[in-house]
ROMI-255315 format. One line per field, with one value per atom (N, C-alpha, C, O): atom name; x, y, z. Coordinates in Angstrom, 3 decimals. Layout:
name <- CA / ...
x <- X / ...
y <- Y / ...
z <- Z / ...
END
This chain:
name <- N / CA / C / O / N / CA / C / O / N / CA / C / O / N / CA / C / O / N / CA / C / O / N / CA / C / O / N / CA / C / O / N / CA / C / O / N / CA / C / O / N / CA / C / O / N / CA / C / O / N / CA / C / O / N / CA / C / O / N / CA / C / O / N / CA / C / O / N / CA / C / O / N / CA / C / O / N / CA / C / O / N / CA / C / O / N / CA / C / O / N / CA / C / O / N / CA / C / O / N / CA / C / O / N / CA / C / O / N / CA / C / O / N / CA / C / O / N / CA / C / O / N / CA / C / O / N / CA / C / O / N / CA / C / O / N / CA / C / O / N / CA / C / O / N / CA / C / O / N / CA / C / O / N / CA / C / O / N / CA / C / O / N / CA / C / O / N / CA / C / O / N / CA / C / O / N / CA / C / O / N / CA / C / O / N / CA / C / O / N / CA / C / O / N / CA / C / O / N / CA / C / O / N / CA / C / O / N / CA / C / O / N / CA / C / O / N / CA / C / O / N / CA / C / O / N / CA / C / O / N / CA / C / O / N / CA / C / O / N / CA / C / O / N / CA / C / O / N / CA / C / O / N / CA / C / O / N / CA / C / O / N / CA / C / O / N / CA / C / O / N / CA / C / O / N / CA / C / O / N / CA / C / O / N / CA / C / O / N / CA / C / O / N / CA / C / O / N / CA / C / O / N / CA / C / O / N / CA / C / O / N / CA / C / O / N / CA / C / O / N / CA / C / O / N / CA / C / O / N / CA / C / O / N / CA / C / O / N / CA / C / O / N / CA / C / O / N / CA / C / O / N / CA / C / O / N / CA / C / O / N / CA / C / O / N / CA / C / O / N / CA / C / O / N / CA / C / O / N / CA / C / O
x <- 5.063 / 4.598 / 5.536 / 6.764 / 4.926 / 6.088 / 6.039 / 5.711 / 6.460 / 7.152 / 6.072 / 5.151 / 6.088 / 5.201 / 5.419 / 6.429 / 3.928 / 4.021 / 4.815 / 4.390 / 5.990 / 6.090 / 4.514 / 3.746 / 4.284 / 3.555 / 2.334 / 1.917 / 1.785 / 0.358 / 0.500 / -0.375 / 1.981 / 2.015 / 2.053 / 1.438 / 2.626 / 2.526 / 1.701 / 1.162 / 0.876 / -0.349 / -1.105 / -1.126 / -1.650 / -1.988 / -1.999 / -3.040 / -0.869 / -0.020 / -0.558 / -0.806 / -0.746 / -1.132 / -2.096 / -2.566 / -2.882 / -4.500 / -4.740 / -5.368 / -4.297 / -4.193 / -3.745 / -4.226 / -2.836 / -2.412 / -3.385 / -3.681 / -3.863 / -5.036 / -6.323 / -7.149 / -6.444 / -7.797 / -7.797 / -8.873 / -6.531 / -6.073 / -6.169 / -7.187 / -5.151 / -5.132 / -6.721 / -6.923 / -7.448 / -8.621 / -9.649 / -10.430 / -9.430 / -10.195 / -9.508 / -10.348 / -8.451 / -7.592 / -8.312 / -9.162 / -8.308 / -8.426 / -9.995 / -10.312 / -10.801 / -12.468 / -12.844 / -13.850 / -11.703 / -11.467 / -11.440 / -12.315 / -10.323 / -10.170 / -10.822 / -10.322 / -11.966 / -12.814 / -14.031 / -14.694 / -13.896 / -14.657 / -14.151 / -14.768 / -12.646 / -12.191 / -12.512 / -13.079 / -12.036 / -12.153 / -11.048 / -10.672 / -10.579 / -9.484 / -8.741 / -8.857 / -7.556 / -6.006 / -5.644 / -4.666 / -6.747 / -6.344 / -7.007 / -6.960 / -7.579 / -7.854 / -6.442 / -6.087 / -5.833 / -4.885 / -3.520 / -2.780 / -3.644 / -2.231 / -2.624 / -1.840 / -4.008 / -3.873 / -3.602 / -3.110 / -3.859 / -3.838 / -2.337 / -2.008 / -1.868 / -0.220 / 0.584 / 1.518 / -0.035 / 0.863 / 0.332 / 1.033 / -1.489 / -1.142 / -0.046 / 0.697 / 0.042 / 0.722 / 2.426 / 2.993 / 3.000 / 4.303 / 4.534 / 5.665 / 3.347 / 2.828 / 3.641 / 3.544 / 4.551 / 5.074 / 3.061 / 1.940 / 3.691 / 2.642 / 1.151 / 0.241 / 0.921 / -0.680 / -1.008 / -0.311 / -2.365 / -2.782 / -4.248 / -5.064 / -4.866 / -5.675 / -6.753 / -6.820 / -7.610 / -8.571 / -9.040 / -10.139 / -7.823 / -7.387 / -7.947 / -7.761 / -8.557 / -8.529 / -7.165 / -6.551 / -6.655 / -5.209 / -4.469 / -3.995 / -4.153 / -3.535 / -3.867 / -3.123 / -5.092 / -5.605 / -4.822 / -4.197 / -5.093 / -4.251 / -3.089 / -2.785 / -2.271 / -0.825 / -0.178 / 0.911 / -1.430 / -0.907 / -1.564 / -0.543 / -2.394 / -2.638 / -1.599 / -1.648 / -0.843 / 0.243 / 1.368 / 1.978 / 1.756 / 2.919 / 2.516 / 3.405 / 1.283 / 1.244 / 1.385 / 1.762 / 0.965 / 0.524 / 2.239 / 2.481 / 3.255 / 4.600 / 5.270 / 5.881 / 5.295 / 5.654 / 5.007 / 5.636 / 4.044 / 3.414 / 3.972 / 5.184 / 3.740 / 4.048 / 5.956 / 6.362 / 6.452 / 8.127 / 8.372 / 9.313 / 7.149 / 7.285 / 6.769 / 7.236 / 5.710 / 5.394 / 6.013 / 5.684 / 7.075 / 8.203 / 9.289 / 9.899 / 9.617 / 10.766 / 10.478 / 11.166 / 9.094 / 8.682 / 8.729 / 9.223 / 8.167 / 7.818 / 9.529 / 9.630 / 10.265 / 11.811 / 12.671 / 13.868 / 12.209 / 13.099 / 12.270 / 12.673 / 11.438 / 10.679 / 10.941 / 10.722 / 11.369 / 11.155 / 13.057 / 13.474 / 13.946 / 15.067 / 15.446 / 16.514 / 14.672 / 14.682 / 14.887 / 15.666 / 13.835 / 13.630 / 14.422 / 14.494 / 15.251 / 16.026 / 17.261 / 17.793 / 17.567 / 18.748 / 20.163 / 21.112
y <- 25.475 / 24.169 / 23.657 / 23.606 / 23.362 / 22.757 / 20.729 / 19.956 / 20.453 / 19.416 / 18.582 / 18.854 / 17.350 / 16.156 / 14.980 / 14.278 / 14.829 / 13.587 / 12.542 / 12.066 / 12.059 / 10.073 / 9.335 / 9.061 / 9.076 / 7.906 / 8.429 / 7.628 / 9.385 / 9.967 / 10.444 / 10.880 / 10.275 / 10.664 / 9.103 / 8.893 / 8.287 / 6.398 / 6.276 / 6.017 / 6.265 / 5.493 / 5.985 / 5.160 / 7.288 / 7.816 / 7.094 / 6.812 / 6.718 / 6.195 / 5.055 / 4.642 / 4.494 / 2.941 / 3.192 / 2.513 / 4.118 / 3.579 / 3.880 / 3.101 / 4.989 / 5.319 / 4.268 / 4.166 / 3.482 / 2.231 / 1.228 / 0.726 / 1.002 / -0.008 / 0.196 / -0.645 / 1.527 / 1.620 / 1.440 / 1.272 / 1.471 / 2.087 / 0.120 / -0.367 / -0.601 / -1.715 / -3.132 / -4.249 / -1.967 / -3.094 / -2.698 / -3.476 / -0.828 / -0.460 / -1.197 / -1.959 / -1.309 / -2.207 / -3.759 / -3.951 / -4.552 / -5.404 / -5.577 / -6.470 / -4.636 / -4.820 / -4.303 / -4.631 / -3.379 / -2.887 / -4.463 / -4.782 / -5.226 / -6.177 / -7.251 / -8.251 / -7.218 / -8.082 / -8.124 / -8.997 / -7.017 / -6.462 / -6.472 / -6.055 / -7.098 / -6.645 / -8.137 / -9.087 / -8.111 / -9.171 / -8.992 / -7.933 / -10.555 / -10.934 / -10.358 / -10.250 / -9.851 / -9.443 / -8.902 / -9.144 / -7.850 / -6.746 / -7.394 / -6.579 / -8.547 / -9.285 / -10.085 / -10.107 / -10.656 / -10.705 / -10.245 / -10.703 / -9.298 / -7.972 / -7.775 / -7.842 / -7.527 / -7.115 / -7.828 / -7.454 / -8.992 / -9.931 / -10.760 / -11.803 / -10.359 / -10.559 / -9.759 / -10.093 / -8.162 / -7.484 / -7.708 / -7.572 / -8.172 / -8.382 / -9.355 / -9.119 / -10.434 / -11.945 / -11.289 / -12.041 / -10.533 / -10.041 / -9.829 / -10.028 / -9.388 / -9.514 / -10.581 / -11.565 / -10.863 / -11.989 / -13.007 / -12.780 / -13.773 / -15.172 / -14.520 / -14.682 / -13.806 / -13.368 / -14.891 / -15.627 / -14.773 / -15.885 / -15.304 / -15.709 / -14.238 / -13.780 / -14.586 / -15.815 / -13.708 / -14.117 / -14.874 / -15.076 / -15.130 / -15.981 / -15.478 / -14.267 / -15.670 / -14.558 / -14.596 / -13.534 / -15.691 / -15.814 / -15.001 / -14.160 / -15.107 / -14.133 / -12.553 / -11.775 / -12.213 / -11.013 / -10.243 / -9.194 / -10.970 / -10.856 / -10.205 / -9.065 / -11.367 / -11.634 / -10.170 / -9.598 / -10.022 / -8.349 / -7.461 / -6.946 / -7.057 / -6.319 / -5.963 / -4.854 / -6.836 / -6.818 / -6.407 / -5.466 / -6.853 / -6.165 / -4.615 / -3.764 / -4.306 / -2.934 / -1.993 / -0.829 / -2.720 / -1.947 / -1.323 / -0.121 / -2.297 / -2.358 / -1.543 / -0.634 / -1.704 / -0.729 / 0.798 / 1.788 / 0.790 / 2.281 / 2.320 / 2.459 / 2.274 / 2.647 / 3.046 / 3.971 / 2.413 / 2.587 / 3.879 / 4.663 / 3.945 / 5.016 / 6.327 / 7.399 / 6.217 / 7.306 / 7.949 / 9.018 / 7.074 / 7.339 / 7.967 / 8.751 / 7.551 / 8.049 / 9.463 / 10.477 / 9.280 / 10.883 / 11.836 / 12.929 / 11.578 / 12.200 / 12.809 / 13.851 / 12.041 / 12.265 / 12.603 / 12.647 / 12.923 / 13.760 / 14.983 / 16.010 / 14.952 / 16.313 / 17.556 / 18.767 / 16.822 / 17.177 / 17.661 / 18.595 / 16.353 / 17.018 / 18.091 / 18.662 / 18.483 / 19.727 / 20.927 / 21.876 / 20.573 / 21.917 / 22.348 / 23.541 / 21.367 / 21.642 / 22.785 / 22.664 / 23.688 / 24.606 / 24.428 / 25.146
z <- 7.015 / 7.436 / 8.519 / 8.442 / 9.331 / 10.656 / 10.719 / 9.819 / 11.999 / 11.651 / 11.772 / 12.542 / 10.925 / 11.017 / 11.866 / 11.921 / 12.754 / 13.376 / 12.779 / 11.726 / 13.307 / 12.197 / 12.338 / 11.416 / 14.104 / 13.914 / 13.141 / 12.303 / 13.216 / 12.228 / 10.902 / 10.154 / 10.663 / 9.325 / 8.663 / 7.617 / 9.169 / 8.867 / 9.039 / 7.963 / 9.947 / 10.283 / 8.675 / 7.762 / 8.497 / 7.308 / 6.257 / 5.664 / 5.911 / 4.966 / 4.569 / 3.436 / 5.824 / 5.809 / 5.565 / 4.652 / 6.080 / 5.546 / 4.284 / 3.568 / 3.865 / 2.405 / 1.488 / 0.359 / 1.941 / 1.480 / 1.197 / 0.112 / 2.400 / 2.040 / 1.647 / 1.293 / 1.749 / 0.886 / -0.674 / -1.249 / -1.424 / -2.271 / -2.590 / -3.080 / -2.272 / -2.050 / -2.340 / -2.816 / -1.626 / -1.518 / -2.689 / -3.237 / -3.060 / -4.141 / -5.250 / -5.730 / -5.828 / -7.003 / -6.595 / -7.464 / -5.937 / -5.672 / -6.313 / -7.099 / -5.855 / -5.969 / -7.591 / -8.220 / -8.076 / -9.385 / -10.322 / -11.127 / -10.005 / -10.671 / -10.776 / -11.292 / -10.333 / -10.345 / -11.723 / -12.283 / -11.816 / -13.085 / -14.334 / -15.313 / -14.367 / -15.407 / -16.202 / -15.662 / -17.540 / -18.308 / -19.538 / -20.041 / -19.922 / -20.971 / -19.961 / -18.740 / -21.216 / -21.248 / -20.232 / -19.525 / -20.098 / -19.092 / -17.780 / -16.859 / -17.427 / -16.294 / -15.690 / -14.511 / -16.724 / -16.880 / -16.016 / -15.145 / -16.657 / -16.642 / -14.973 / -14.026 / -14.941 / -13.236 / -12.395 / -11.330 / -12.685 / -11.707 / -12.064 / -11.500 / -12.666 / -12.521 / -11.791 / -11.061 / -12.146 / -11.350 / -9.444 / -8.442 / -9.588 / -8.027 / -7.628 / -6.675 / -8.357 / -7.661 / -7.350 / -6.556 / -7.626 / -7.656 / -5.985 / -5.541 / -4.994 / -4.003 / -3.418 / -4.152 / -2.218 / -1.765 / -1.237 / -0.783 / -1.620 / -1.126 / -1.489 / -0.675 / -2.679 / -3.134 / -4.290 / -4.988 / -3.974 / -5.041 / -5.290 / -4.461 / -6.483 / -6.839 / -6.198 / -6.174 / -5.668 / -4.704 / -3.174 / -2.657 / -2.812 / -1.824 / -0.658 / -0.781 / 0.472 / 1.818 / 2.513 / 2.618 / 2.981 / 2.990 / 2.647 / 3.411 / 1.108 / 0.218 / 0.016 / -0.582 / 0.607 / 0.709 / 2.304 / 2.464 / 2.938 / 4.373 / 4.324 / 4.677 / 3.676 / 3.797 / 2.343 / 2.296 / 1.373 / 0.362 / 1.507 / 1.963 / 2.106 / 3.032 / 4.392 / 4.924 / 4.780 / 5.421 / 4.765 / 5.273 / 3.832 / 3.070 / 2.422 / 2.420 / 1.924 / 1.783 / 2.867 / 2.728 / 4.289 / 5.247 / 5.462 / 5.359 / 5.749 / 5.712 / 5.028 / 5.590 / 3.668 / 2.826 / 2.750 / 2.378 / 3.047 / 3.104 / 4.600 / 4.437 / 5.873 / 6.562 / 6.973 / 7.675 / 6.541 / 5.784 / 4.981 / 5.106 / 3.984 / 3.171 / 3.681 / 3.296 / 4.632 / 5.616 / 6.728 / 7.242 / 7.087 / 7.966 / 7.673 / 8.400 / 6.333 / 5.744 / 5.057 / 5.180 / 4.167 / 4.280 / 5.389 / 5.115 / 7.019 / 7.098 / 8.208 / 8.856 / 8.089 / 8.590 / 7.631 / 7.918 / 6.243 / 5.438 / 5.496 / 4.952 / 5.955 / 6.148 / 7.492 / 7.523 / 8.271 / 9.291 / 9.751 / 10.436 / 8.883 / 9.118 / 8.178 / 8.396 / 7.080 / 5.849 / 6.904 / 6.814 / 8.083 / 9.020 / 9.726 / 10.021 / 10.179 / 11.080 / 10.581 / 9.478 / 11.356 / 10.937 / 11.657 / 11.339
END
């Protein structure tokens, strides 16, 4: 396997991020009681999320995009310096 794009290996990342992001989001809509609950606590942990918000949908969509793309970078530059000899 040879070396990985950063920016296409982030970009990736991100989208994988937010699809992932908006499927949980559309997941939790269905849910009911406790476990409606539980999810929608762990969304609010989210800087500035407020379950259902468009605002707040924005502003977790921006921070995932961030964090996945961070995490796609850093993958793909521990990858790439593995190669180096």
């Amino acid at each position: 396997m040879g070396k990985l794009s950063l920016k296409k290996y982030s970009l990736l990342c991100v989208l994988g991020g937010e699809v992932a992001y908006t499927a949980c989001l559309i997941y939790g809509t269905t849910l009911t009681g406790k476990l409606a609950e539980l999810h929608h606590a762990i969304f609010e942990l989210l800087p500035g999320f407020t379950w259902l918000g468009f605002g707040s949908f924005i502003v977790g969509a921006i921070t995932v995009g961030v964090w996945s793309c961070l995490g796609g970078a850093y993958i793909a530059w521990m990858h790439n310096y593995s190669l180096e000899k």
